[in-house]
N, C-alpha and C positions, 0 to 999 in steps of 0.2 A: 394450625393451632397457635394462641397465643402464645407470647414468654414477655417475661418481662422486658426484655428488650422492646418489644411491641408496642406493651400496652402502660409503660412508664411505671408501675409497681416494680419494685429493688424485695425477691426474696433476700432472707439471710445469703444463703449460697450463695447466690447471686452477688449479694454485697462483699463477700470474702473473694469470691472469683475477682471481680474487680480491684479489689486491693490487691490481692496478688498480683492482676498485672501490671497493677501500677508500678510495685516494687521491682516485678524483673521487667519491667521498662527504664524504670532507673539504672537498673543493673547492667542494663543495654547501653542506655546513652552514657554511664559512665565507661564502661569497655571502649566503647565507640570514641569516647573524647581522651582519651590513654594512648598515648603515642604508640604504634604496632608496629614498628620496626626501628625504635631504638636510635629513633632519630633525635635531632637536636629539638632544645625544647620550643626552637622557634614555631617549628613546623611538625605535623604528621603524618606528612606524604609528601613526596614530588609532587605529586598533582591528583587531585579530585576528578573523579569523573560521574556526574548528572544524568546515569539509565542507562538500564543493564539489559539496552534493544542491541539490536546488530551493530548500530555504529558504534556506542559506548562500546563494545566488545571491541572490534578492530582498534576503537583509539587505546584500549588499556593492553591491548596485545601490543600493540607499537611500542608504548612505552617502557612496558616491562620486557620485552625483545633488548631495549637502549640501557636496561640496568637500572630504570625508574622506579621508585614506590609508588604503589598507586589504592588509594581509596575508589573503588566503583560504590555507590549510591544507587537505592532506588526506592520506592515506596511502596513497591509490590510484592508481594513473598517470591520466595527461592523458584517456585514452580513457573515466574514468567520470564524466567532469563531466556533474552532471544528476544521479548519481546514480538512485534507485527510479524517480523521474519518469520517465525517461526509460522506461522500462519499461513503464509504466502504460497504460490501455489510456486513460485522459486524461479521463476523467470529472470534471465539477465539481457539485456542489449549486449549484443558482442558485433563487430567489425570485422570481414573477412575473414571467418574462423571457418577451422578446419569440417566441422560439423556441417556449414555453407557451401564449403566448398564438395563434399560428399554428396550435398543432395546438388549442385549443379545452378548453384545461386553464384554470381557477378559482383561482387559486392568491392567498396573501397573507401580511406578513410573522405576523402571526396563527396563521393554521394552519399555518405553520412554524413557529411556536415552541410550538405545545402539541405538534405531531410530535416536537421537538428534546424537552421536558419528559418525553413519554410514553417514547420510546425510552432517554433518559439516565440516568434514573432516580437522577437526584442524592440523598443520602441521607446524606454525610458531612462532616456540618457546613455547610452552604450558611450560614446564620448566623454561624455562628463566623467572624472572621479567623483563628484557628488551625486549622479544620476541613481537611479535603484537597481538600473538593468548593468551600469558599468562593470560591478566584478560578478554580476551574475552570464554576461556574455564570454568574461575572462575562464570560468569559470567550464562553461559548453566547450570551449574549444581546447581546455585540457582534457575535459572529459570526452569529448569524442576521438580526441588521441590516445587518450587511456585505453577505452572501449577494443581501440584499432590496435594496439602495441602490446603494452605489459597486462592488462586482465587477465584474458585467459590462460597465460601462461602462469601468472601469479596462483590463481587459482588452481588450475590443475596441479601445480607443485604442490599445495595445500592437500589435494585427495577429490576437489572436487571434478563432479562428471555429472555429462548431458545429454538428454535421451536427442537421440540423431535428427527426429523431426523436425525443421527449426518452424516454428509458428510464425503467421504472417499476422500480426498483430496492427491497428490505428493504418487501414493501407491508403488514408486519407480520402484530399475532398478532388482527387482528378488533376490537379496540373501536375506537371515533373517539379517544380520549384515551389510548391505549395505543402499543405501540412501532410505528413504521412509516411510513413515506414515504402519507400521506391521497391526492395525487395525485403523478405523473410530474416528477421531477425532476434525474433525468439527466442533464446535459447532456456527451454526448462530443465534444471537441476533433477538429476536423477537422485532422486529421495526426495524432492521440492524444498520449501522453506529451509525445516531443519537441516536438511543436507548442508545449506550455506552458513546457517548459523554454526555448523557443529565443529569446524576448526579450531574456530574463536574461541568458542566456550572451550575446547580445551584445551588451547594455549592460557587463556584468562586462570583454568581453573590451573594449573601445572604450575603456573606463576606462583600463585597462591598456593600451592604446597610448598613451594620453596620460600615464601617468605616476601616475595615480591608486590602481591596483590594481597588485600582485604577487601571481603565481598559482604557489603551492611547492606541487608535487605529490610524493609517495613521503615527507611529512611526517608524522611520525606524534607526537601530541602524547601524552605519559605525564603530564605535572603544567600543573594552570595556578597561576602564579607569584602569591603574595599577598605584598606589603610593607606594614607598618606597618595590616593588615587590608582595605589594597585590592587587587583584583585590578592586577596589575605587568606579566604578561605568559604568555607560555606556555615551557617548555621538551621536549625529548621527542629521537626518531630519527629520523636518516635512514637509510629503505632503499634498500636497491640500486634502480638503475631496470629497469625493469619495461616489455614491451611485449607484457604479457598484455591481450587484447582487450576491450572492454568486458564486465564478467560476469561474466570467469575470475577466478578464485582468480590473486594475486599472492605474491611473494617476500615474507616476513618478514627478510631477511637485513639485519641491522644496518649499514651502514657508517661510521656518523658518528652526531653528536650535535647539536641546536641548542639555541639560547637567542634567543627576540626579547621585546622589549619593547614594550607599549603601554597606554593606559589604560583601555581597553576589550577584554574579550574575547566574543563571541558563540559560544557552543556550539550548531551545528547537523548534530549527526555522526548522527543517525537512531537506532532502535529496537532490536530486539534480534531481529530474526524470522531473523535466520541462523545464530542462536545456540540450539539445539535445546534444549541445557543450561541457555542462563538462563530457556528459556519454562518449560521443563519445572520449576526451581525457583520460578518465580513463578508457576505452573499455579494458578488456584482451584479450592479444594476444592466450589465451586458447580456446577463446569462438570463435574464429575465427576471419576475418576482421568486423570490426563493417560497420553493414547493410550501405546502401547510405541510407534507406526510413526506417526513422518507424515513428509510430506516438506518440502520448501521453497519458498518464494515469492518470497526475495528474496535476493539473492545474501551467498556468505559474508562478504565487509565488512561488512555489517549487522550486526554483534558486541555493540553496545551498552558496550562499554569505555567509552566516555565518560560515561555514567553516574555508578561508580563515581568515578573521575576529578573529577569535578565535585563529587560529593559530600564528595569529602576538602577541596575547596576551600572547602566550605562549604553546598554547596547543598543545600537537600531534596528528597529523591524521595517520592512520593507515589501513592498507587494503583496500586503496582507490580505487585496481581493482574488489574488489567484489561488485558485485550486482546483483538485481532480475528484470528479465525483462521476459514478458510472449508472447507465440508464437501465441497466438490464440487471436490477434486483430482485430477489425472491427472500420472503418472507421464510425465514429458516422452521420447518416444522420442530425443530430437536433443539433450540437455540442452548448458546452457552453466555452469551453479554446480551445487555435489555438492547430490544427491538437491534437482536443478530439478523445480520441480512447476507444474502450468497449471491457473487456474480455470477451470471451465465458467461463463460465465455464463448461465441456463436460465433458458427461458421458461416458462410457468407448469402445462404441461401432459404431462408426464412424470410414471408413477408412482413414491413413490420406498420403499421398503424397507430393513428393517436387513441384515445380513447372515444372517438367519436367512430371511429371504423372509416376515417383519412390516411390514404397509402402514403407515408413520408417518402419524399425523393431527393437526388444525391445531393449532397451526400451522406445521406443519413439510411444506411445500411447496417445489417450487420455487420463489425470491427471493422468501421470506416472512420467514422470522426464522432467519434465519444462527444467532447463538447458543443460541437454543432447540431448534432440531435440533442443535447441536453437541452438545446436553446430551444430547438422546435416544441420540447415536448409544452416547454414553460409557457410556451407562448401558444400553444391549444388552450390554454384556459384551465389546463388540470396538470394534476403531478405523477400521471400514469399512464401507458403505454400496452402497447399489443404486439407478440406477436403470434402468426399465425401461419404453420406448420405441419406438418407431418409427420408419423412416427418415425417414417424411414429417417427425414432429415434428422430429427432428435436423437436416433439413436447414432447416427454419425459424428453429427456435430457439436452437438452440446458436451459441454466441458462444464466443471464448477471449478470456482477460483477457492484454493484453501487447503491445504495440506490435508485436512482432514476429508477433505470431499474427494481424494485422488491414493485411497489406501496403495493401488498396484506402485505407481509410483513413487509415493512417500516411502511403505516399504521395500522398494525394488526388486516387485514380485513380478518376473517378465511373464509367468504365464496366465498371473491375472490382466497385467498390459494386454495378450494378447488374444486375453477373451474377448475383448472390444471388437473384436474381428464378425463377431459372429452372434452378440448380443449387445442389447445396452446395459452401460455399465453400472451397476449395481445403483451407487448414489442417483444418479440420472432417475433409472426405476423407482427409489424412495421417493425424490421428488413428485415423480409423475403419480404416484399411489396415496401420496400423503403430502403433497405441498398444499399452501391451502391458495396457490395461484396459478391453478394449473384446470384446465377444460380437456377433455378426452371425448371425441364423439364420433359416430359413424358417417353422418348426414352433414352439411353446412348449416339447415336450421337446428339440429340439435345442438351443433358450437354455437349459434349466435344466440340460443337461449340460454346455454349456460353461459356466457360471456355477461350479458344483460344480467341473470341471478347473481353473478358473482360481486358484481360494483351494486346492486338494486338500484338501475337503471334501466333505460331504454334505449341508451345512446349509439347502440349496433344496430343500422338497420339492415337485414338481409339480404335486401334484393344491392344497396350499393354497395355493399361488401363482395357480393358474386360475382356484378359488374367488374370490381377491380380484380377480382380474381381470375375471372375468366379472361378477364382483356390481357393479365400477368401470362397466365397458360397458353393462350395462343403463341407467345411469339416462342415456345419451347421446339413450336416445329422446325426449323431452321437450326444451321446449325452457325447462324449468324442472328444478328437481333438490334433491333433501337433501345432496346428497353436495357438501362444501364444495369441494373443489378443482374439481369441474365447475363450481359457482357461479363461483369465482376466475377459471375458463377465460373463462367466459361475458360476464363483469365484464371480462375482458384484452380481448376481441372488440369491446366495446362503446369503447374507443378507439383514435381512428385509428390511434397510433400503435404500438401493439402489433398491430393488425391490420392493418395495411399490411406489417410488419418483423419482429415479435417472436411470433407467436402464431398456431399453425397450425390452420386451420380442424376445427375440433371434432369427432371420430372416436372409435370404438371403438379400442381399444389391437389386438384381433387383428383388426381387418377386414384379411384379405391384399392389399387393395389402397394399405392405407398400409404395408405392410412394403418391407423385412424386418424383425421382430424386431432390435431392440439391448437388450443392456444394459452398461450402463457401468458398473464398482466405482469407487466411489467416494471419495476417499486426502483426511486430516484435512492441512490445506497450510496452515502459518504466516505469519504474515506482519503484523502491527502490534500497537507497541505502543502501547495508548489512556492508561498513567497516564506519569510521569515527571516531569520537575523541573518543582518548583512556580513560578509566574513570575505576576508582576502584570502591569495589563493593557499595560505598558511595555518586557513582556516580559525585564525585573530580574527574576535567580533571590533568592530568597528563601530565608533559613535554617531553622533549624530554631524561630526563635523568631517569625519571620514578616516579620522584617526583610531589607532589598535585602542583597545581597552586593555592596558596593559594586566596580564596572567589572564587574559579573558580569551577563553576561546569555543568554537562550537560547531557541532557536526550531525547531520544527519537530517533528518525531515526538519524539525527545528529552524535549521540553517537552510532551509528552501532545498535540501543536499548540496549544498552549498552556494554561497555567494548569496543568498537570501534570493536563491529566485535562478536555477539553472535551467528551469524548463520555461522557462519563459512563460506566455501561455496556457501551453498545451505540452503534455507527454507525448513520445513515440512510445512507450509502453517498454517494460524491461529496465527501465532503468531508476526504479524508486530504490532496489532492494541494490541494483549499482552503483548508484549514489550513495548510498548509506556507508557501501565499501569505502568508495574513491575516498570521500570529505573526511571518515574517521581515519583513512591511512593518512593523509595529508594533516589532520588535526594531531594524529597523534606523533606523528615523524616529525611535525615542528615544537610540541610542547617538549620532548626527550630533548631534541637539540637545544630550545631555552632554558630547558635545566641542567643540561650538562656543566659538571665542576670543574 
């Protein structure tokens, strides 16, 4: 139905609604620019903090831990504190943890860091202090000491805990010294996303009963404020309030203006994966031509304005073609943000195809090398992919990335966990009964017909689809094989942990008794950015000359998670949502000490 919002008629009402918000938008930005803690009237806070995602959380925890005032800023209503996190399906990279060592994994900070080296592939300027990669290398190698030392333990003091499977996530492209997770380093958050976000938020909020923290939601910062060449403070709008749900698209409608002061600003406003336009202008020409179709990962506040924003104030951006985007999206039938899209995460034994019904070979497997199939797919000539399955494997393997797609574990229902056991799990089901990229059939011509209806094309042809299939099936008899991805299966079986959870016992693709036939198409889905403002390991943004921006500082996807660029290349996986820790604890442990009196 129409409203006026729509259709640009202003009823009465409508025109009074408006002035009212205009006036409590005023009454906002005035509160808002009122010094809240009785501070002198130079300033309004120790320090400003730019998004009220997970890192903004840890950096204002830090600060107000050190006795800081702190302003958290965002422009989203109350409902998306948490930010991505919240979303995630809560995975962390951890280093010889105990969890590792229960399922019988070898693990050390060593062969984590030649994993970190192989996969990063740092190469611009690591010597140079002016290079992009130099504190983004400085940067991997505290973090994969972190990973290996005080993480887990930091965290479990906090409350958190991890379901004991560790996932073998990116286990790369084959050599020992090449890109790839060597063993299982997974660790998913019992509760997922929220579980990691939910310390913070109530250190953040505890704060702010006491007088320490103010939380100004529907703030949207346009400039941060430099005097005399130090960062002064921020100013920008207030919008209208908003009591759009976590996820939804919110109101842009202007009603007022602020101004606050402090000495320190922290920019922790996130990446740019909602922003289709800025990936697709920072698209590398490496990864091939960027897709015409993908969909989304992360909701549309994910804009990356802050960026820009930062940069005018001084700071540098840095490896702005790197980024993480995943091959295995499904068009969300129940969406909550425009073109929602849902990872699979896949277990290693599904076959997978381009859109012409061409078997991709390694390493381009299921959760082998993310970005090197992303390259193959680009470079088929299309932005979509296949794979092609069985129920039995789907109901083992498949996983969806997202809090909301893993109820047992978000709510920490172990004997919905434990229904897995013995059905597929419920989301999986929806997908399969209501995705609208999903083929279910008895026969292989009935999949290759509906595969063909589903794109209105003809580009599956049958008999060379059977050909790869059948020539797949044979080498099953053996309990050896040339054919890498049986090896890979074979190699997943051999630990527990994939074989107890992730990894379904080793079959022919048509034996009718693991059917029915699936195949799944497979949608290019956004979602991080790996470069962004450069930052020392104090998490100081840095100019263009490689000096601090003085009161400038920043943390979290923004900040590449630090250093403008810590994954180098490519992610081992598990560590966006550790990242976002590490750089807001280091961002915010050093803004408290530069304001200490």
């Amino acid at each position: 139905m129409d409203t006026p919002e729509h259709t640009g008629a202003v009823s009465r009402r409508h025109a009074l609604g408006l002035a009212g918000g205009v006036l409590a938008g005023a009454a906002v930005a005035q509160a808002a620019a009122t010094p809240a803690f009785g501070a002198a009237a130079a300033q309004d806070a120790d320090a400003i903090v730019v998004g009220g995602g997970l890192a903004g959380l840890v950096a204002t925890a830090e600060l107000a831990a050190a006795g800081r005032t702190v302003i958290l800023l965002d422009q989203e209503p109350e409902s998306n504190l948490g930010g991505q996190a919240f979303w995630s399906f809560g995975g962390l990279f951890l280093v010889d943890s105990d969890e590792q060592r229960l399922m019988g994994v070898k693990d050390s900070h060593d062969l984590a860091w030649q994993d970190w080296l192989g996969t990063a592939g740092f190469d611009r300027g690591v010597d140079d202090p002016a290079g992009q990669d130099y504190w983004a290398h400085k940067w991997a190698e505290a973090y994969v000491n972190f990973a290996a030392t005080e993480k887990r333990p930091w965290l479990y003091g906090l409350g958190v805990r991890w379901f004991p499977m560790v996932g073998w996530a990116e286990r790369g492209g084959g050599l020992a010294d090449g890109h790839g997770n060597s063993v299982p380093r997974f660790h998913v958050t019992w509760g997922t996303g929220p579980a990691v976000v939910e310390p913070f938020e109530k250190q953040v909020r505890a704060a702010a009963a006491n007088g320490k923290v103010v939380l100004r939601f529907r703030h949207r910062v346009d400039e941060i404020v430099r005097t005399g060449g130090a960062v002064s403070g921020v100013r920008g709008a207030v919008l209208e309030p908003s009591d759009a749900p976590r996820g939804k698209p919110s109101s842009r409608t202007v009603v007022g203006d602020f101004q606050l002061r402090a000495p320190v600003v922290i920019v922790t406003s996130g990446g740019i994966g909602g922003n289709q336009d800025l990936v697709r202008q920072n698209w590398p020409a490496r990864l091939g031509p960027a897709p015409g179709h993908m969909i989304t990962g992360v909701p549309a506040h994910v804009d990356g304005r802050m960026l820009a924003i930062t940069q005018r104030a001084g700071g540098r951006i840095v490896n702005s073609d790197r980024m993480w985007h995943y091959t295995e999206g499904l068009r969300n039938f129940d969406p909550i943000w425009p073109g929602h899209g849902i990872r699979i995460l896949p277990g290693p034994s599904s076959m997978w195809f381009d859109a012409k019904g061409k078997r991709f070979g390694a390493p381009d497997y299921p959760g082998y090398d993310t970005l090197n199939t992303l390259k193959s797919i680009t470079a088929s000539g299309y932005d979509y992919s296949w794979f092609v399955t069985t129920k039995k494997i789907v109901a083992k393997e498949f996983a969806l990335s997202g809090s909301e797609q893993n109820p047992d574990l978000t709510n920490k229902n172990i004997w919905q966990l434990l229904s897995r056991i013995w059905q597929t799990p419920q989301p999986i089901q929806n997908f399969l009964d209501k995705g609208a990229d999903f083929v279910v059939a008895s026969t292989l011509p009935e999949l290759v017909t509906g595969m063909n209806r589903l794109t209105g094309t003809n580009l599956i042809d049958l008999a060379h689809l059977r050909r790869q299939i059948e020539a797949r099936d044979r080498e099953i008899g053996n309990a050896y094989s040339k054919d890498a991805q049986v090896m890979g299966i074979r190699n997943a079986l051999a630990y527990p942990g994939d074989s107890l959870s992730r990894t379904a016992s080793i079959h022919r693709i048509l034996d009718p008794d693991a059917g029915p036939l699936v195949a799944v198409r497979l949608n290019i889905l956004t979602r991080k950015s790996l470069g962004g403002l450069q930052t020392d390991l104090r998490g100081r943004v840095l100019d263009a000359a490689g000096r601090p921006v003085p009161g400038l500082y920043a943390a979290g996807e923004v900040a590449g998670f630090g250093g403008g660029g810590v994954h180098g290349y490519r992610s081992l996986e598990g560590t966006f949502l550790g990242g976002c820790l590490f750089s807001g604890r280091q961002a915010g442990r050093a803004a408290a000490a530069a304001t200490a009196s």
